[in-house]
N, C-alpha and C positions, 0 to 999 in steps of 0.2 A: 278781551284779548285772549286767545286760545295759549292754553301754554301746555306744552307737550307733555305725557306721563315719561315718568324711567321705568315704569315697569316695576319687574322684579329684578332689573338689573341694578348695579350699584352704581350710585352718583358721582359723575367725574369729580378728579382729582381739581379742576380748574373752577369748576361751580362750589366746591365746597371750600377751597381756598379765596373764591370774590364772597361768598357768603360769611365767610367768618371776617374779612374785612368790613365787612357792611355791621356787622354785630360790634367791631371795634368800633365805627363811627358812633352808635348808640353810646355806645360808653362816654366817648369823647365829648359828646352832646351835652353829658350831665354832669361827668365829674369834675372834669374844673370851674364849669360855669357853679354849683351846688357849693362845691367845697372849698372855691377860693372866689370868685368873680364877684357872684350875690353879695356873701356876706361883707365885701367892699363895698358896693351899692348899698346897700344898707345901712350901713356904717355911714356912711355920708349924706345918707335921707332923713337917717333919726338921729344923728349921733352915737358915742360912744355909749352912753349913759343905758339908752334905749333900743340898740343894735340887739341885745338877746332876745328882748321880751318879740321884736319885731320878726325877727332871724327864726321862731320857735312859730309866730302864725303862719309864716310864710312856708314853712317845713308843711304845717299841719293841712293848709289848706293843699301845699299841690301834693301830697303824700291822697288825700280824696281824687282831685282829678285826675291824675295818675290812675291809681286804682281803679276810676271808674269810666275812663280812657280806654283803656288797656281791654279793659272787657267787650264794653260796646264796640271798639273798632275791631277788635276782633269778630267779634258777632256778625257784623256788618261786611267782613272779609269772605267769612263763611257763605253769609246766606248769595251774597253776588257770583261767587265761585271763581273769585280773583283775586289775589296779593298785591300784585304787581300798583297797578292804579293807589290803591290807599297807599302802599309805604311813600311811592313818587311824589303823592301831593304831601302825605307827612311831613316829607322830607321840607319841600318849598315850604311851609307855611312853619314848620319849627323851627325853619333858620331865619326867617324873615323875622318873628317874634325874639328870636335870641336878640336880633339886633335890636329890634325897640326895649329893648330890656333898659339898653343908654341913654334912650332917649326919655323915659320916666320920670316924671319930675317933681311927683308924690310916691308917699309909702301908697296911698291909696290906689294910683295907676301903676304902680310895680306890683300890687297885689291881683291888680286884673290880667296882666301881661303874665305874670308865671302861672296862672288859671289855665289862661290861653292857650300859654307855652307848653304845660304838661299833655294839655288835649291833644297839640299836633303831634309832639313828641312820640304820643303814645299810640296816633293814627300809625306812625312808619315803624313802631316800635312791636306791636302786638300783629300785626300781619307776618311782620319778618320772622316772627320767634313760629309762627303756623308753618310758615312757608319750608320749614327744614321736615316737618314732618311730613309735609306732602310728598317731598319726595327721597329725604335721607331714608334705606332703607335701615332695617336694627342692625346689620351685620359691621353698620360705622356710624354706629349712635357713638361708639368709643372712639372715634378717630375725631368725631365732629367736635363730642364734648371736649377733647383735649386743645382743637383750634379755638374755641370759646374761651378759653381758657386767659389766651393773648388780651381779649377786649379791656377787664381792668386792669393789667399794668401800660399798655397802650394809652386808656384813661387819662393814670395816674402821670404819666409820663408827658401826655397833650396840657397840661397843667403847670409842667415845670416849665413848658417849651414856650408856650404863651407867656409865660407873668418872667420870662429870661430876663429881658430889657427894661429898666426901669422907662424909658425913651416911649413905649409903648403905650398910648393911653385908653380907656376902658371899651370905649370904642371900637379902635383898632384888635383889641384881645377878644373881643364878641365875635366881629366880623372874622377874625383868623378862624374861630370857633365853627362857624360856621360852613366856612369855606375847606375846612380840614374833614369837617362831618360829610359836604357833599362829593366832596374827592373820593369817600371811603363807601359810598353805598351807593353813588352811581354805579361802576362798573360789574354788579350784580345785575341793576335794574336793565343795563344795557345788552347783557349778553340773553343768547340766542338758546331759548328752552331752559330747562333747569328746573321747571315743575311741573306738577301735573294741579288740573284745577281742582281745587276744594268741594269738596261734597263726594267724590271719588276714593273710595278705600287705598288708602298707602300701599305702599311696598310689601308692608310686613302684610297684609290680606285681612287686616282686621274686619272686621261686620261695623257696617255705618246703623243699624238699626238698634242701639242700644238705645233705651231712652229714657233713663232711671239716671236721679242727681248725679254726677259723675262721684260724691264722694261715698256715695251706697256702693261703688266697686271696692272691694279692699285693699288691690294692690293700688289703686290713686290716694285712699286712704292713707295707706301707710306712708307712701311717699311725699303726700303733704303733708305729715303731719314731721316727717323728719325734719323736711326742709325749713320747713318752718323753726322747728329744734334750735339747729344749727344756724338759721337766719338769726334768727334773736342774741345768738351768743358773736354773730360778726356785728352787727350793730351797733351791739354796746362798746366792742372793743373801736369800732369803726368812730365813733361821735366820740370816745372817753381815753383811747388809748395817747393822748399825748399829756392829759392829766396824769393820767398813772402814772406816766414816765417820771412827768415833773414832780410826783409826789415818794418819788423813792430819791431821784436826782434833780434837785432843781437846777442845775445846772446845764438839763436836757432841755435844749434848743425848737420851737418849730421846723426848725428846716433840718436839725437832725431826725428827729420824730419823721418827718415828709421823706428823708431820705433813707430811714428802718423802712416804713411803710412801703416806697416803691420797689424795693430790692426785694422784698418779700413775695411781692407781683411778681415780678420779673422771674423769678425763680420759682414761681406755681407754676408757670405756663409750660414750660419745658418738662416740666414733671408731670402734670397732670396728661400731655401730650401721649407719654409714654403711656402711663396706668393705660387710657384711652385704648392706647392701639394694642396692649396686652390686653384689656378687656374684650374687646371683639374679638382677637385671634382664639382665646379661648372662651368666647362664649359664657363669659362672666360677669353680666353687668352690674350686678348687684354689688359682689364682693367689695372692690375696690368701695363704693359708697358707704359701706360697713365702718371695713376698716378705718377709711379717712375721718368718717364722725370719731370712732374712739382714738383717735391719736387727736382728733381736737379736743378732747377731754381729758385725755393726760396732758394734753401743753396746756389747760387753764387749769387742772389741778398742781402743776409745779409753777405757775404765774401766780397763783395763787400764796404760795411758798417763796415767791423772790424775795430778797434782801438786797441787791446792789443791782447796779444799773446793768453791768452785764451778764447779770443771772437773767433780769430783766428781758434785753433783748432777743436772749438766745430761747426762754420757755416762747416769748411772744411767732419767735421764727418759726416755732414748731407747730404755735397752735395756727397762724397765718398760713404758713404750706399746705397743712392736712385741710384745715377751710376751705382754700379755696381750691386748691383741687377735687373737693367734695360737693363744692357748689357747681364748677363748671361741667363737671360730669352728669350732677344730676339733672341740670337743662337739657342735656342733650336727650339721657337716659327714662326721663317723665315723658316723651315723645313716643316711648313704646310702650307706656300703660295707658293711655288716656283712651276712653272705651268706644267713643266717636269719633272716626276720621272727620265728618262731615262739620263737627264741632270744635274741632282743633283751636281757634282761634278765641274762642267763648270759655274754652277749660282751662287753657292757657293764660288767660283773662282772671279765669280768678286761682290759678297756681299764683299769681304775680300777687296773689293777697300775701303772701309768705314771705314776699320782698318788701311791702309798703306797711303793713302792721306792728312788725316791730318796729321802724322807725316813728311810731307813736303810742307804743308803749314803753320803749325803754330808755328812755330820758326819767318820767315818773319810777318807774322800777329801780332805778340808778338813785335817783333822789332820796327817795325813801329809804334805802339800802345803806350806799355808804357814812352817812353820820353815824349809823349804828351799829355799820360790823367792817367798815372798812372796804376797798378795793377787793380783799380778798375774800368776805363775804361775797360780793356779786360773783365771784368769777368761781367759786363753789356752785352757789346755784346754776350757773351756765355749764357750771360741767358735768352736771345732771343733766340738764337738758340734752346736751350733746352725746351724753353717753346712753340716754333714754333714745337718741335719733340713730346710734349703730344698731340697738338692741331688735328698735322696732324691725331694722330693711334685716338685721343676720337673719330672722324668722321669715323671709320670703321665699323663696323657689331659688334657686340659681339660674334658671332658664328662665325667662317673663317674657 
């Protein structure tokens, strides 16, 4: 499939609004299915008894195919010198899998199906994340990363909309699943140009001849190694923050917890949106990334410090906003350091180690942690982390 360059000109306002749709669907794909759907499934294969220990191999195993998903179909994106093709089948064969997910009728055949399920996921998942580089030029890496921005509380929101109606059975909520994910990343695959093929130097005019580890560059360096930072401190609060709640107010509900948690979404997106398009206008990508790490480290340093529930919620708001406006920018903003156009899909591939590594490390981290220094111990640590991830990017150039 020939798909046309932009040039050095800047990518319509219409392909980067179907593209950040199609990035919602991703989200949609995993978040409710992940964080509510499975662990009913589960719950119902092994019991109550045994739903954790199952719920932790099942994390484990597709947190690998994932990871190593994401890589190779990127790889395989690059070297054909087409997107389009992989996300399209992705797409069909991650939603076909969503639906056998109900029809499983072992832990054993649920474990080979979310194998399955992360590979395709990660076929439509890891081309799409190339495909913005190919053609978003850097002059709206800020405006991009601020539309990215939308995909987790969209997620979060595709979750409450599903599991609304008790009437609705596990089935039915797959299949919605599925059908809500192809609604959102058709109309990218459908429209007319919108990249240029892979193995062709971007917008920004970078040299495709680079051919040294991508992490022997320094500024990829720096910038994994933030993200990474800041990953590990959403993680934890991501898998642990409705214990914490319960454990200062036990009177704090899941479905209030669910509904702190998507307001927080909802309210990065519009923010982040702006920082974005103040970042480009003034040619600042970096700053913004800076600062949003250390305001996540002041809000887990006074989380740290809560005592009542709406001390609670109000540190958790602070460090939720500066996150994730931190995270959504810098998917956009790692688009213009990575040293290979030609490899976009393969570097991409393992930046997404920074998203799947924490998620099996910090379950052990947390373990280990709170019997012995409390809630407020881990969330010290993590705000070292996260203030170690402003220190590193404030040391970069302002211009990259």
């Amino acid at each position: 499939m020939a798909e046309p360059s932009v040039g050095g000109s800047r990518a319509p306002r219409a392909f980067l609004i179907a593209y950040a749709l199609a990035w919602c669907g991703g989200a949609i794909a995993y978040v409710p299915f992940l964080t509510i759907l499975l662990p009913v499934r589960v719950e119902l294969l092994a019991g109550a008894q045994h739903s954790i220990t199952w719920l932790a191999y099942l994390a484990f195993a597709g947190a690998i195919a994932a990871s190593l998903g994401h890589i190779g179909f990127g790889y395989l994106s690059d070297i054909t010198r087409v997107r389009r093709p992989w996300i399209g089948a992705g797409l069909i064969l991650s939603s076909l899998l969503l639906v056998l997910v109900g029809k499983a009728g072992s832990l054993a055949g649920l474990l080979t199906v979310i194998i399955l399920w992360q590979l395709a996921l990660n076929m439509m998942l890891a081309p799409l994340a190339a495909w913005a580089g190919d053609c978003v030029p850097d002059a709206q890496k800020g405006l991009l990363g601020g539309l990215l921005a939308f995909a987790p509380a969209l997620g979060a929101l595709s979750g409450a909309a599903v599991t609304w109606s008790d009437l609705a059975t596990a089935d039915i909520r797959l299949g919605a699943i599925a059908v809500l994910v192809c609604l959102c990343v058709a109309p990218v695959l459908l429209m007319r140009g919108g990249s240029q093929p892979a193995g062709i130097a971007a917008a920004d005019g970078k040299s495709a001849d680079g051919g040294k580890w991508f992490l022997a560059n320094p500024l990829v360096r720096r910038m994994w190694l933030a993200r990474l930072a800041v990953q590990i401190a959403e993680a934890a609060l991501f898998a642990y923050l409705y214990l914490w709640f319960r454990s200062i107010d036990p009177a704090m509900g899941d479905h209030r917890t669910a509904r702190v948690f998507s307001t927080v979404l909802l309210l990065s997106a519009p923010l982040a949106l702006m920082i974005g398009h103040w970042a480009d206008r003034h040619a600042k990508p970096i700053w913004p990334l800076a600062i949003a790490a250390m305001v996540s480290s002041l809000g887990l340093v006074t989380m740290a410090l809560a005592s009542d529930l709406f001390w609670a919620i109000g540190t958790y708001a602070l460090f939720g906003l500066a996150s994730s406006v931190f995270l959504a920018l810098h998917s956009a903003q790692t688009l213009r350091v990575l040293p290979r156009p030609d490899r976009r899909g393969r570097d991409l591939g393992l930046f997404n180690l920074t998203n799947t590594v924490p998620s099996l490390v910090m379950p052990w981290l947390v373990l280990a942690m709170v019997p012995q220094f409390g809630f407020a111990g881990v969330f010290v640590l993590l705000a070292a982390l996260a203030l170690s991830a402003g220190l590193v990017l404030i040391r970069l150039p302002s211009h990259i």
